[in-house]
N, CA, C and O of each residue as an XYZ file, in Angstrom:
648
protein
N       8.742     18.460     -7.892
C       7.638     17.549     -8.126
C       7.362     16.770     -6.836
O       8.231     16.389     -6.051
N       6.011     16.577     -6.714
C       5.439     16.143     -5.489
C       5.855     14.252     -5.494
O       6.159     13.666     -6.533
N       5.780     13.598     -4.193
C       5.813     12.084     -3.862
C       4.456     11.948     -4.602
O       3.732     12.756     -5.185
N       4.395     10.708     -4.373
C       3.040     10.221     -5.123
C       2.489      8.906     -4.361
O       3.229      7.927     -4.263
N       1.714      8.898     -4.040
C       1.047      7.776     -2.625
C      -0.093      7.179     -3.317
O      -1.153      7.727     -3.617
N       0.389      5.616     -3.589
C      -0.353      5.196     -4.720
C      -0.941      4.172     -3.201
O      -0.370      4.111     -2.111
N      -2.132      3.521     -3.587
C      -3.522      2.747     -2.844
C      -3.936      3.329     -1.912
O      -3.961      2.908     -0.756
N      -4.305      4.354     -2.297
C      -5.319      5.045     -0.620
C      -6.415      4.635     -0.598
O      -7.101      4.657      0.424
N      -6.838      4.142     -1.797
C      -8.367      3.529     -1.001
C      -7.883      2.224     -0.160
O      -8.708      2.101      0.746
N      -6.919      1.207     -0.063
C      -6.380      0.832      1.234
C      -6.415      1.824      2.150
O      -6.931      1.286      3.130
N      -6.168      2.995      2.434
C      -6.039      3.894      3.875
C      -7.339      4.278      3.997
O      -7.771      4.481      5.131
N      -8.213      4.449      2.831
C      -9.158      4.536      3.414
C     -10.152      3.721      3.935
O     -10.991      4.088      4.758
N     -10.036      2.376      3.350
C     -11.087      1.411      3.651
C     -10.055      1.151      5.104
O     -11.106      0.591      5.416
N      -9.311      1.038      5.991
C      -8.643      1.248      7.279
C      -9.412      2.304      7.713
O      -9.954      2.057      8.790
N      -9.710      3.653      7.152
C     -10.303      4.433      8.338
C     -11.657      4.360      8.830
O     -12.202      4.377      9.934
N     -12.084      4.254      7.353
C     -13.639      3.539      7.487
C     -13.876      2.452      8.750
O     -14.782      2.719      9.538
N     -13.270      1.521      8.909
C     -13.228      0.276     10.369
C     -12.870      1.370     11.330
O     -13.486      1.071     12.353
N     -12.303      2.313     11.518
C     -12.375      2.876     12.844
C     -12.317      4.521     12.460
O     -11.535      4.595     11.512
N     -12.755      5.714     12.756
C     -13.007      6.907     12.436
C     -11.957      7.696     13.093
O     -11.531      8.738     12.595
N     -11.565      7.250     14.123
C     -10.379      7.932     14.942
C      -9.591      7.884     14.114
O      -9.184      9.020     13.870
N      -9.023      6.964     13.376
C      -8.064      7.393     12.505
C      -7.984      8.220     11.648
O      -6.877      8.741     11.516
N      -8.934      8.601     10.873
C      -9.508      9.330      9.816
C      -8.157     10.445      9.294
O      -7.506     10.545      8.254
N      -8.161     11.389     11.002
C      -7.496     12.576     10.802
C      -6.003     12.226     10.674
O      -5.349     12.995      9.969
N      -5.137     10.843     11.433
C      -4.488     10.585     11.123
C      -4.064     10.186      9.586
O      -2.997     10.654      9.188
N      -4.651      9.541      8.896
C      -4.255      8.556      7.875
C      -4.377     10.201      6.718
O      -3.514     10.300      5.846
N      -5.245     11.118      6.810
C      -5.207     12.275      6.141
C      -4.259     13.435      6.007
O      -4.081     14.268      5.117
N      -3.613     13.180      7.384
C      -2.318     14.194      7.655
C      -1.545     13.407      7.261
O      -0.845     14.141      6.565
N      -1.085     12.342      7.165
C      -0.560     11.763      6.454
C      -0.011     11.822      5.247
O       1.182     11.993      4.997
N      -1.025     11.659      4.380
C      -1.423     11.886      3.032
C      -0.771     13.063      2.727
O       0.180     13.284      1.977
N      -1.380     13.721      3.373
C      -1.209     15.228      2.694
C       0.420     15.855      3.100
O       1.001     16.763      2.505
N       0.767     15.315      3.916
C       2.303     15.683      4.660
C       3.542     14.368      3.343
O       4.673     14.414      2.858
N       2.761     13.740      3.335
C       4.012     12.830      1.788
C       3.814     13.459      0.595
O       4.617     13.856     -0.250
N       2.372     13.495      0.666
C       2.290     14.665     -1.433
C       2.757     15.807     -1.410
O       3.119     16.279     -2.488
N       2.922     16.746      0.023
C       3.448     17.381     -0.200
C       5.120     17.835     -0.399
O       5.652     18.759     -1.015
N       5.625     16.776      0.388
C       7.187     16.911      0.194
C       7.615     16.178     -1.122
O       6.986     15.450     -1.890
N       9.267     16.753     -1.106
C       9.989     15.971     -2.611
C      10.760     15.377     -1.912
O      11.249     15.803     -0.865
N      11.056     13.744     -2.699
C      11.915     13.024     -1.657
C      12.812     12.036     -3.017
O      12.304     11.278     -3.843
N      14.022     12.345     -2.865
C      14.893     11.665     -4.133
C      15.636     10.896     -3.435
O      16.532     10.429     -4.138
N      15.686     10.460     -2.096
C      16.066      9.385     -1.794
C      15.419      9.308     -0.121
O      14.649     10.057      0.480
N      16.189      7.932      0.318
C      15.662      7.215      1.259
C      15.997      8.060      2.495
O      15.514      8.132      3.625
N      17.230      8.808      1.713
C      17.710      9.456      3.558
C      16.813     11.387      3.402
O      16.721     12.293      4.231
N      16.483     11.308      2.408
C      15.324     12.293      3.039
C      14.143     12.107      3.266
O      13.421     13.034      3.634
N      13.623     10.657      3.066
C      12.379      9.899      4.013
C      12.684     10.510      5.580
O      11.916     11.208      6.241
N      14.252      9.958      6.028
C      14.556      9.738      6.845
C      14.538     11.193      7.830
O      14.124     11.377      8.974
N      15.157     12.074      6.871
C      15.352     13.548      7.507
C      13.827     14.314      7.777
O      13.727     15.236      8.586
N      12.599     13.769      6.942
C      11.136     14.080      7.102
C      10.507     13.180      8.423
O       9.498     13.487      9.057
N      11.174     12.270      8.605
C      10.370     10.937      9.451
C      11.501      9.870     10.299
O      11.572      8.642     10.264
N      12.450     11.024     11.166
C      12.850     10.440     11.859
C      13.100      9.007     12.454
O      14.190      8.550     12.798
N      11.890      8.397     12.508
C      11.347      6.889     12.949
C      10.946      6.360     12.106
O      10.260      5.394     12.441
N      11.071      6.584     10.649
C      10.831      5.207      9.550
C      11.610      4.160      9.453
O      12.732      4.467      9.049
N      11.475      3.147      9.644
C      12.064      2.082     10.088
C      12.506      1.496      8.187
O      11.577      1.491      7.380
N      13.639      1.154      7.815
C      13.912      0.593      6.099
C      14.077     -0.610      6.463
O      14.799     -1.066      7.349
N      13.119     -1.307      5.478
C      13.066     -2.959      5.542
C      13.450     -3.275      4.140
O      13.295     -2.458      3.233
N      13.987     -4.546      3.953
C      14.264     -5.039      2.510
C      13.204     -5.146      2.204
O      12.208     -5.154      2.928
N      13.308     -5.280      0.650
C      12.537     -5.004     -0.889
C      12.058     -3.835     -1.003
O      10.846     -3.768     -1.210
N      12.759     -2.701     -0.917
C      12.237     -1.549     -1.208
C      11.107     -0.941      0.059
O      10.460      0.067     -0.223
N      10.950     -1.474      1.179
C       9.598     -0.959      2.098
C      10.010     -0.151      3.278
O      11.033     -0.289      3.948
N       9.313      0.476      3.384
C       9.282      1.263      4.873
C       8.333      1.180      5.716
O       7.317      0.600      5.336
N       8.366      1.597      6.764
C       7.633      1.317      8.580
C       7.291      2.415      8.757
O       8.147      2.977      9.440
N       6.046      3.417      8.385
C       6.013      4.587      9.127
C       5.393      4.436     10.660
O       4.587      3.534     10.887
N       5.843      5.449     11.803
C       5.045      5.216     12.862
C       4.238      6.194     12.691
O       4.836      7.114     12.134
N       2.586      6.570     13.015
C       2.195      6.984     13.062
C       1.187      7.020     14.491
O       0.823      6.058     15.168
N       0.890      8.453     14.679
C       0.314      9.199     16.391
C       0.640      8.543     17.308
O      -0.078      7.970     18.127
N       2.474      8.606     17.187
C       2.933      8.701     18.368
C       2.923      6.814     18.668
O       2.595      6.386     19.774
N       3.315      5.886     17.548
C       3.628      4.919     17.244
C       2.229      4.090     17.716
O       2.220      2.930     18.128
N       1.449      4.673     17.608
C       0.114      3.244     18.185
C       0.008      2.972     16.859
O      -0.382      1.806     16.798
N       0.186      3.555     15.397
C      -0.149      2.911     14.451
C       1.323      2.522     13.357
O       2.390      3.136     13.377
N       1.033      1.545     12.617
C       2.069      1.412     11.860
C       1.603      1.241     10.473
O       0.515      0.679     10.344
N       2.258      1.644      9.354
C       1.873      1.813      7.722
C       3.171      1.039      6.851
O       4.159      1.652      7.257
N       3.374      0.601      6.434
C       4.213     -0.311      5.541
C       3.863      0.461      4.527
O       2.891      1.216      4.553
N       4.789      0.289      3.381
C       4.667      1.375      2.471
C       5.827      0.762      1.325
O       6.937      0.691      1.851
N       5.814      0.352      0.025
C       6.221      0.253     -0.846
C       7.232      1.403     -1.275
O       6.685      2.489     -1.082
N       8.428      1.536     -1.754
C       8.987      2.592     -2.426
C       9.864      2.264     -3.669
O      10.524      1.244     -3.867
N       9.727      3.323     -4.435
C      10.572      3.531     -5.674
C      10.997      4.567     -6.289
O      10.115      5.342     -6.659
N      11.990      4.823     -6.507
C      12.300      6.515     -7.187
C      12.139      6.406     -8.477
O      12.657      5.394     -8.949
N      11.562      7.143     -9.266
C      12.102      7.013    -10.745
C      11.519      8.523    -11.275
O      10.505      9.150    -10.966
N      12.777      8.852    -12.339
C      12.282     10.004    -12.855
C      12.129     11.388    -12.104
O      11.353     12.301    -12.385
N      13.186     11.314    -10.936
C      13.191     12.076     -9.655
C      12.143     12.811     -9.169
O      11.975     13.997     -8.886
N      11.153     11.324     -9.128
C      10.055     11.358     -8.353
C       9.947      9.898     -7.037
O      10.060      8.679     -7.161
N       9.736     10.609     -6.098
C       9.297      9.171     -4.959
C       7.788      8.281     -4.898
O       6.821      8.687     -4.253
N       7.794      7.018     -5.683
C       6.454      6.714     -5.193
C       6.011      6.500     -4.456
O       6.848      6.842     -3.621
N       5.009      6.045     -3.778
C       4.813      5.273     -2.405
C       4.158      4.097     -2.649
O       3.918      4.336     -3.832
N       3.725      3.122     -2.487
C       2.543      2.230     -2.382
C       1.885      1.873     -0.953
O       2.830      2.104     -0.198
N       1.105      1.562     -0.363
C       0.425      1.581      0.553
C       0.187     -0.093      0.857
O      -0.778     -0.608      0.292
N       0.876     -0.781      1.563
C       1.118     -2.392      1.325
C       0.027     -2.595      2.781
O      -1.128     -2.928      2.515
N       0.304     -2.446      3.917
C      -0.590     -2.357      5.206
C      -0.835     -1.332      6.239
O      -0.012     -0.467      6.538
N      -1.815     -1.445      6.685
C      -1.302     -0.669      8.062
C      -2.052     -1.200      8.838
O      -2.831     -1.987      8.301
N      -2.176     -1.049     10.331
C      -2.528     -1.718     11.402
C      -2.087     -1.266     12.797
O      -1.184     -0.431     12.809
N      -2.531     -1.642     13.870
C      -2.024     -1.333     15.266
C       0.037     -1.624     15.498
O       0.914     -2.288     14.945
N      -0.072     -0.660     16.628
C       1.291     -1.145     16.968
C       1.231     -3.297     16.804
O       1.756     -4.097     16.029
N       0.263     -3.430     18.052
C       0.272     -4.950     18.587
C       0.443     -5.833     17.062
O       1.324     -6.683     16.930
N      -0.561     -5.481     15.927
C      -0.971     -5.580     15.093
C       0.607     -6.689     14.341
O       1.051     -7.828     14.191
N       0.854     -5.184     14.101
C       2.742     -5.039     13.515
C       3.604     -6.110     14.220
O       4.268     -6.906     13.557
N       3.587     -6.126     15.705
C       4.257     -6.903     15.999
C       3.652     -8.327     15.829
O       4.367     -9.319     15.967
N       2.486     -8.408     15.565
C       2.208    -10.231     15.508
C       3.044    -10.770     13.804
O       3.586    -11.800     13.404
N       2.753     -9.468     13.240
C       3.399     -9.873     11.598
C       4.909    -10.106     11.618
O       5.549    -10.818     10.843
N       5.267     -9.533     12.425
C       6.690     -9.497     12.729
C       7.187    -10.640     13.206
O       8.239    -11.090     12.753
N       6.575    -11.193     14.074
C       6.927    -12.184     14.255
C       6.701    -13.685     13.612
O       7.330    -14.737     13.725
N       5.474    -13.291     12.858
C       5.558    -13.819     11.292
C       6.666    -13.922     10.092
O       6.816    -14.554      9.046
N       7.176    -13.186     10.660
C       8.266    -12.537      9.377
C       7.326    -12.160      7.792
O       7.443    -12.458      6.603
N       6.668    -11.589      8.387
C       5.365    -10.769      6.859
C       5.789     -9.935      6.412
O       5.737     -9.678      5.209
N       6.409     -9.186      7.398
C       6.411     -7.636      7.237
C       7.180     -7.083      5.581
O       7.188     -5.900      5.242
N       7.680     -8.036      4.865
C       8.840     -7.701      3.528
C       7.789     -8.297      2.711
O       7.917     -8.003      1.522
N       6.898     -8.961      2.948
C       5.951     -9.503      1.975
C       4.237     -9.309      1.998
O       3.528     -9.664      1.057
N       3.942     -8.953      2.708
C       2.825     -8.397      2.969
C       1.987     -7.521      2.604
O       2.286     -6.403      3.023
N       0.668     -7.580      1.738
C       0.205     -6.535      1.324
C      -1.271     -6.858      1.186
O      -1.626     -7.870      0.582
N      -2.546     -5.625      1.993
C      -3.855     -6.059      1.938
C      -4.501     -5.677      0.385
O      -5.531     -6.095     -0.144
N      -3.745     -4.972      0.015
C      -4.600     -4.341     -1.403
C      -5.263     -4.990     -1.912
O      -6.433     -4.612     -1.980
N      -4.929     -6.188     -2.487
C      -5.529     -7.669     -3.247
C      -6.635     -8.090     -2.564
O      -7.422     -8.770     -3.224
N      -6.957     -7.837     -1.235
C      -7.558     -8.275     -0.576
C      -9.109     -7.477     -0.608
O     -10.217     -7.976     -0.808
N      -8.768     -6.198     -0.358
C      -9.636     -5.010     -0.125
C     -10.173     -4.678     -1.391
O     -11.358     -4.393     -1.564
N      -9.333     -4.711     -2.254
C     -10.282     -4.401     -3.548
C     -11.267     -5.687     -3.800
O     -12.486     -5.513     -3.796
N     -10.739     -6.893     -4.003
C     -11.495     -7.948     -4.227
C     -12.891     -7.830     -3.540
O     -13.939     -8.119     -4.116
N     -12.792     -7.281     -1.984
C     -13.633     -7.402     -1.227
C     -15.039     -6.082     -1.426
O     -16.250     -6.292     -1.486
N     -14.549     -5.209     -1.468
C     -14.417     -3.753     -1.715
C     -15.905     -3.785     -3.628
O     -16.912     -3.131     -3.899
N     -15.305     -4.657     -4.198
C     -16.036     -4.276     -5.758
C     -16.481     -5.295     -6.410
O     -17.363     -5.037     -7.229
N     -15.993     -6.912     -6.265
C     -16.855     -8.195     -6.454
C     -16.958     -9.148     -5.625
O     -16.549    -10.086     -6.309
N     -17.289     -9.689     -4.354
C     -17.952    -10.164     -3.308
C     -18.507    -11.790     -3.943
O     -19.584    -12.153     -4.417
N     -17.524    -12.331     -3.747
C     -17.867    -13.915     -4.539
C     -18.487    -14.267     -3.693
O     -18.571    -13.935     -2.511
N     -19.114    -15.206     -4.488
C     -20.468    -16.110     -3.885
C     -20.100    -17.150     -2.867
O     -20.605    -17.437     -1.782
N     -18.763    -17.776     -3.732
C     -18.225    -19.058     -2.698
C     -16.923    -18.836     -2.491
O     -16.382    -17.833     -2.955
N     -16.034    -20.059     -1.518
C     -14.540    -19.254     -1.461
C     -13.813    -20.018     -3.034
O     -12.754    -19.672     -3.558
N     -14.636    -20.974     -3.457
C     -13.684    -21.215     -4.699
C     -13.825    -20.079     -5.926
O     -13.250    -20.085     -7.014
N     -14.866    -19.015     -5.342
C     -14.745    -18.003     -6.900
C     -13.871    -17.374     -5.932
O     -12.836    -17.132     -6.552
N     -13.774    -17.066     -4.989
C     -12.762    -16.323     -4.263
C     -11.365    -16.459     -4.544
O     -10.625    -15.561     -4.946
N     -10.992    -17.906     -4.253
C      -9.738    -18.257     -4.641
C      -9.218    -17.952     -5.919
O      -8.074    -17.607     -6.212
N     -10.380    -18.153     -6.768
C     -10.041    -18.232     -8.324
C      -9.947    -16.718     -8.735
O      -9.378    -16.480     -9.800
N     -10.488    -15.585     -7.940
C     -10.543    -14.070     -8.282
C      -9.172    -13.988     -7.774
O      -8.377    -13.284     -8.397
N      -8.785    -14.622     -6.713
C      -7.507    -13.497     -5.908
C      -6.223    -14.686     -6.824
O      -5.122    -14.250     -6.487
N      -6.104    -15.382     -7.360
C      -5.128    -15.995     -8.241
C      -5.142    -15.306     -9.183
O      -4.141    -15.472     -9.880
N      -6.174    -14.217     -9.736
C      -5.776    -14.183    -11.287
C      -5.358    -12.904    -10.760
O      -4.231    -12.495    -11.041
N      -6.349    -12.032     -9.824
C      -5.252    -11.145     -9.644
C      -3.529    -10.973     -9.315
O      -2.703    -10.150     -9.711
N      -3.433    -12.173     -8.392
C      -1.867    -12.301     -8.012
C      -1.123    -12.391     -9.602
O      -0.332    -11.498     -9.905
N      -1.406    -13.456    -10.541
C      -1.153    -13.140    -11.731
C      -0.734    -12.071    -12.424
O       0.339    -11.682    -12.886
N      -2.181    -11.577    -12.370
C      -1.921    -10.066    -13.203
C      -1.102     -9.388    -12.705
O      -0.274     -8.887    -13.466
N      -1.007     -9.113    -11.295
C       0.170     -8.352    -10.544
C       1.067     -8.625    -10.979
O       1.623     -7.649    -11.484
N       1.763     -9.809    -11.116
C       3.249    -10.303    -11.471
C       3.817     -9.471    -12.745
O       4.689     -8.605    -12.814
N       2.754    -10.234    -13.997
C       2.771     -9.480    -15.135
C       3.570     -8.008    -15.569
O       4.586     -7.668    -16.175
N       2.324     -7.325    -14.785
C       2.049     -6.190    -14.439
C       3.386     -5.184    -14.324
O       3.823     -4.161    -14.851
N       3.784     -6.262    -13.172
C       5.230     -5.325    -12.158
C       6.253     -5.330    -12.833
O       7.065     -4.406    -12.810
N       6.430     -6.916    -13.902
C       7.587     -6.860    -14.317
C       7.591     -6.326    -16.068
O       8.538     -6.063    -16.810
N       6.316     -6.312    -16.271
C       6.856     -5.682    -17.862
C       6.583     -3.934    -17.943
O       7.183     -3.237    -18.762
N       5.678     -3.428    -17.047
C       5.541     -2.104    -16.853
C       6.321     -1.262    -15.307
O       6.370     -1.724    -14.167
N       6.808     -0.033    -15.769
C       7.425      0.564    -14.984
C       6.091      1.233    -13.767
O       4.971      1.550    -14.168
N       6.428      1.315    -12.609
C       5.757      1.500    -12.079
C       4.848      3.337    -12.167
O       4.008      3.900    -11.467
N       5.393      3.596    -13.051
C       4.244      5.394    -13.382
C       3.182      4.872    -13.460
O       2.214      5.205    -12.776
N       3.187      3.595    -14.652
C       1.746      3.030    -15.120
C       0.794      2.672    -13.772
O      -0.412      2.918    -13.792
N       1.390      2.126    -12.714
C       0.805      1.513    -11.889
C      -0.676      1.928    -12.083
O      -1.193      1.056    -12.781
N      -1.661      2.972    -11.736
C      -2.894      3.240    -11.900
C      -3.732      3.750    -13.061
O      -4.836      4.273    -12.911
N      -2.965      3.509    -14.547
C      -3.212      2.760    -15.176
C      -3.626      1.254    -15.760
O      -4.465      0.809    -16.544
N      -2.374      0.641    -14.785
C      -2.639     -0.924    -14.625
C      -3.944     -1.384    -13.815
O      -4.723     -2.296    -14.091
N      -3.955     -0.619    -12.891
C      -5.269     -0.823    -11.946
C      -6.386     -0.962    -12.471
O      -7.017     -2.017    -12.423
N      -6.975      0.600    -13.324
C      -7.834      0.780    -13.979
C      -8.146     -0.738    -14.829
O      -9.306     -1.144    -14.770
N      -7.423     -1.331    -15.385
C      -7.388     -2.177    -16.554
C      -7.374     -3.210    -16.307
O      -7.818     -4.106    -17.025
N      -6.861     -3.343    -15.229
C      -7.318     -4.816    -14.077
C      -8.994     -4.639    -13.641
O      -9.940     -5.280    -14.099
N      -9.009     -4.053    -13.080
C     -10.582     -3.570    -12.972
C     -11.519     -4.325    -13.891
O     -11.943     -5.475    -13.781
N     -11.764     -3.342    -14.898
C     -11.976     -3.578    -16.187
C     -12.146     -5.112    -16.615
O     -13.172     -5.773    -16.773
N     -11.003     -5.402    -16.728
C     -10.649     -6.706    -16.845
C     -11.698     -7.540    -16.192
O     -12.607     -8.075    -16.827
N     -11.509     -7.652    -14.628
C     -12.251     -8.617    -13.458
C     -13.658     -8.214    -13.862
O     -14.475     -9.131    -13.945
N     -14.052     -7.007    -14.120
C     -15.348     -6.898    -14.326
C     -16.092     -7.470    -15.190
O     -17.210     -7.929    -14.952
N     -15.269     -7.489    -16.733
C     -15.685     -8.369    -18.028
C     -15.706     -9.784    -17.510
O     -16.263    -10.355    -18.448
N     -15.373    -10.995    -16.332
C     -15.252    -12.262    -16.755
C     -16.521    -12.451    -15.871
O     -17.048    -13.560    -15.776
């Protein structure tokens, strides 16, 4: 059974801002769905230079390290998920880093918000990206992560009805 690389429309709304990437962020893709990975050290044996950070995340380098991808992981059901938390320039990476972001960091919340309802002011803004952080919480801790794009869908849904 194949990995499973959950928020690509994060990778894609990244390629969209610059087109050079395109072919990268696609070989990509298609080089994780296609392998089986039941643990961390055959990340490792596929991707030499993935860097393992606490809470479950990884550092891919990508073309030759000018780019970097953060990446959520979980095994279950001897399947590997992925989640897609950031990606950005080398320089990029290192300003977060020196943030200390890099274990907590994730644009998804951001990009969708931006991406499908476009508030008027920043207080509907604030008030959209709280209920999502919410729902996330919810979300993570009473459902196993298979559901994840299920949950999405229904979040959606959800933001759309208020």
């Amino acid at each position: 059974m194949e990995n499973y690389l959950q928020r690509k429309v994060q990778l894609i709304h990244f390629w969209k801002k610059q087109a050079q990437k395109e072919s990268v962020i696609k070989g990509f893709i298609h080089t994780v769905e296609s392998l089986h990975w039941k643990s961390i050290n055959k990340i490792k044996d596929d991707f030499p230079t993935v860097s393992i950070l606490k809470n479950n995340r990884l550092v891919f380098n990508l073309k030759g390290n000018q780019y970097r991808l953060i990446v959520s992981v979980r095994f279950l059901q001897e399947r590997c998920y992925l989640a897609a938390e950031w990606m950005g320039t080398h320089a990029e990476y290192t300003n977060i880093c020196k943030a200390n972001l890099q274990y907590t960091i994730t644009n998804y919340t951001d990009h969708s918000t931006h991406l499908l309802w476009p508030p008027r002011s920043n207080t509907a803004l604030s008030t959209l990206q709280n209920s999502i952080q919410r729902m996330e919480k919810y979300w993570k801790n009473c459902f196993p992560i298979a559901l994840r794009t299920r949950r999405s869908f229904l979040k959606l849904n959800y933001l759309h009805s208020c």
